[in-house]
N, C-alpha and C positions, 0 to 999 in steps of 0.2 A: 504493500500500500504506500509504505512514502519514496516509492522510486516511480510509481504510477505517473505524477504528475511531471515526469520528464519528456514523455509523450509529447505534450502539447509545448517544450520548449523548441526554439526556432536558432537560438542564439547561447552564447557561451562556453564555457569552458569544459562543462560536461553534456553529452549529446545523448540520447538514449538508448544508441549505438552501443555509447562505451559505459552501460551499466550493465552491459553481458559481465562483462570482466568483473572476476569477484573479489580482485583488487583494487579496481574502481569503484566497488558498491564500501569496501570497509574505507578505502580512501573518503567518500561522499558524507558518511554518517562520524567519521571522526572530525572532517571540517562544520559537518552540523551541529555536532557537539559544543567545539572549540567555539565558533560562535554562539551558540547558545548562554553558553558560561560568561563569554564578554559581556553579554547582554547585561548577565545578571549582575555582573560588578560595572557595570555603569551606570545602570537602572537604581542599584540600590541605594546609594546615596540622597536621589531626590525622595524614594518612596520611604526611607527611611524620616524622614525631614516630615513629610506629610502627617505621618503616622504617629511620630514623637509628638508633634504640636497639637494635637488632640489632648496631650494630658494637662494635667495641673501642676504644679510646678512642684509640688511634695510627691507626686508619682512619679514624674520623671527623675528627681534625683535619688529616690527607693527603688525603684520599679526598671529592674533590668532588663524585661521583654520589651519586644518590639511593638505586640500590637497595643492599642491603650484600652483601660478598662469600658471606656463610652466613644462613643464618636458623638460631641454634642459641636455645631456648626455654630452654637452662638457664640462662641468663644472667638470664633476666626473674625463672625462682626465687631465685636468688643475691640478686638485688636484692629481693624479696619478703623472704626470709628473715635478711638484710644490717642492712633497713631499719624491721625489724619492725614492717610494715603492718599485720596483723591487727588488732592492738592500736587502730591511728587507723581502721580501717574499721568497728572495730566501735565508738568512740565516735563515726563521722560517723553511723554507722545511729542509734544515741539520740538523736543531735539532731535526723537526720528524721525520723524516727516520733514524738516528740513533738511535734517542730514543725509536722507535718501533722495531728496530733488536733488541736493549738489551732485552728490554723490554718482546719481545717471548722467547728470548735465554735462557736468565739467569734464569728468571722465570718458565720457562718451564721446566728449566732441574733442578729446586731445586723442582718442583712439584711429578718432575716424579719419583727423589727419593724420596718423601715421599710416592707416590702413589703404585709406582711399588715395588723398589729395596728395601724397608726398610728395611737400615741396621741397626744396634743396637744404639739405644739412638735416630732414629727419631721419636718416642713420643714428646721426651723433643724439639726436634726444633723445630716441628710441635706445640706443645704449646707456644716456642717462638716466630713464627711467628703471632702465634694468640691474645697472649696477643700485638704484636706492632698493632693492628688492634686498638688500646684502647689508642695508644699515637697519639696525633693531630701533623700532619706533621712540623707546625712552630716551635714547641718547642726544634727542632732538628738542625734548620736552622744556627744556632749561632755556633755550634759545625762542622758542616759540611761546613761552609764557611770558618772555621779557618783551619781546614786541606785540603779544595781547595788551600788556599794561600800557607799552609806550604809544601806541595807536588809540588807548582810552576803550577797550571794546574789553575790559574785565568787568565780571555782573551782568555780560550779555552771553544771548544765545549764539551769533553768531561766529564765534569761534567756533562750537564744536559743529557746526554747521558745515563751514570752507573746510575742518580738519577733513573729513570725506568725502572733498570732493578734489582730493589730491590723493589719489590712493593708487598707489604704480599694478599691484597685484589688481586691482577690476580695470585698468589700462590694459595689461595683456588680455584679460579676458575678453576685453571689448572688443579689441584689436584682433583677437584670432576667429571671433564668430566675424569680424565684417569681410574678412577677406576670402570668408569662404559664399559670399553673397552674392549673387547673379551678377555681373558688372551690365548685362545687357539694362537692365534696369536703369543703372544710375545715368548712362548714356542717353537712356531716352527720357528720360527728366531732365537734363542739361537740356538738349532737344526742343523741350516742350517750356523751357526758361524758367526754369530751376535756379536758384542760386544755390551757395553751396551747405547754407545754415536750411534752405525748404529742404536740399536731398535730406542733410540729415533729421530732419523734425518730420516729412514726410515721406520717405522712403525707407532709411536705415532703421529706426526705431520701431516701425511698426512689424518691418522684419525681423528684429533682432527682438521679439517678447522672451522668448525661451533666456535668451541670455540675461536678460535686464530684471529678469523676474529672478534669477540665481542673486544678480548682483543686490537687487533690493532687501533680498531675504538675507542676504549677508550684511548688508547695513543697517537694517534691524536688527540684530541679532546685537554688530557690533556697539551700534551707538548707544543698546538699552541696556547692554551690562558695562560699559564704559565707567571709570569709574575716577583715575587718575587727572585728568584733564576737567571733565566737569568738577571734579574737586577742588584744584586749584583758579578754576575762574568763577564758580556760583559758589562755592562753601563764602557762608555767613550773608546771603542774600535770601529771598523768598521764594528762588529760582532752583534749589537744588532739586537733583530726579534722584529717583527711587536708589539708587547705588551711594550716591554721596550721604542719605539721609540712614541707611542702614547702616553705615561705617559711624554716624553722629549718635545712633542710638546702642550701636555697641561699646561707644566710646563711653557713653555716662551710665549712672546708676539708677538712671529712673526704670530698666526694661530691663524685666525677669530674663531667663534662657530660654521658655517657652514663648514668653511672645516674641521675642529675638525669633524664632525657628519662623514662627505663624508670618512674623515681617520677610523670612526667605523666601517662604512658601508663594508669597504675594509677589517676590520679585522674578519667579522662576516660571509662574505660571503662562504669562504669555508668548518667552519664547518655545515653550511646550509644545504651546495652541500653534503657532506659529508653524512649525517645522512638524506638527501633525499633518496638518490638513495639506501643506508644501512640498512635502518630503519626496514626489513624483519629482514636481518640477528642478526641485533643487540636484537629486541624483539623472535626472536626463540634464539639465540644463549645464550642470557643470563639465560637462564632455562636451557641450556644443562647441563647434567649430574646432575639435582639437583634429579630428581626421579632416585632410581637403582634399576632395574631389577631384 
């Protein structure tokens, strides 16, 4: 029964061919295994988090099982309404939704000249962007908060907004879905008087969904557990997002371990949802354009 469903596979590394071989069938079931086991130590940390923050805070520091004595849901409101989330959920949403317009904008349109338009000397930029793929992001952080302050744009959103929309890694990604693009296309939009900002706002973009739907899921993901940078430009303002304010509440003594956990629980949930309902697009999309035609 679980070699059945090889039948209807069309693609990959094991064919139904090679489940004759009963080195390939212990092969199949030991890689199912191994994964399976990843699973569970990946899985277990969030569900453990879940399941902890159900208790009261004399249970959890007693009470060395996992599951809790009740599952009572008012508690998670208390801490909702305790902790006054709304407020950080609804400035982590500003910074994503800006930071994934830049994020397509900018990056798209520095991709699409290297892919499309190259003009003279985008060798050398396109090697520029490749070698910042080889400098680790903190090492920058020093230099780009001194000129957040000297430009006056500390206590605003707009830093972490421009931070992704300079991002060399969705540069290549942009970069290798455009070039695997029809060229007859962009040719007959020049044709039909096209300038070079309409091809890309109405031609490249609405072909390039698969890849742009990877990159925004990655910007979400990045900008809502961010936590370094929105730190140093909204810590002590009314602007902090959910990452800056659970590093403030574990800092002080007003907030038990359990509502500490209940406050993760809240910050983990939407990239959850997120990469639930994505999780197609994100594993097709991130292969897009890697093979050309």
């Amino acid at each position: 029964m679980f070699f059945n469903k090889y039948k209807e596979k069309s693609d990959g590394a094991i064919r139904y061919y090679d489940i004759k071989s009963l080195k390939t069938k212990i092969l199949s079931i030991t890689i199912f295994i191994l994964c399976l086991l990843i699973l569970i130590v990946c899985l277990f940390p969030s569900v453990w988090v879940f399941l902890a923050s159900f208790k009261d805070i004399s249970e959890f520091r007693k009470d060395a099982t996992i599951l809790p004595s009740t599952f009572n849901f008012q508690k998670y409101v208390d801490t909702w309404n305790n902790l006054k989330f709304v407020r950080y959920y609804i400035n982590s949403t500003i910074v994503v939704i800006g930071g994934t317009l830049c994020s397509v904008t900018f990056n798209g349109l520095l991709a699409y000249v290297l892919a499309i338009i190259k003009p003279k000397g985008h060798k050398i930029i396109l090697g520029l962007v490749m070698w910042s793929l080889l400098i680790p992001a903190t090492t920058s952080i020093v230099a780009l908060f001194v000129n957040i302050n000297k430009v006056g744009l500390n206590g605003s959103f707009l830093p972490l907004w421009l931070v992704f929309g300079a991002n060399a890694f969705y540069v290549i990604l942009f970069k290798n879905f455009f070039e695997g693009l029809p060229k007859e296309l962009i040719e007959a939009a020049k044709l039909d008087g096209c300038g070079e900002l309409q091809i890309f706002l109405r031609v490249i973009l609405p072909l390039s969904r698969p890849i742009v739907m990877v990159v925004v899921i990655f910007t979400v993901t990045a900008a809502w557990s961010d936590f370094l940078l929105p730190y140093l430009v909204l810590n002590g303002t009314q602007k902090e997002t959910i990452m800056v304010k659970l590093f403030a509440y574990h800092s002080s003594n007003k907030v038990n371990a359990v509502d500490m956990l209940r406050a993760v629980a809240f910050s983990i949930i939407p990239p959850i949802i997120l990469f639930t309902i994505f999780q197609k697009q994100i594993t097709d999309g991130a292969t897009a354009g890697a093979v050309k035609e």
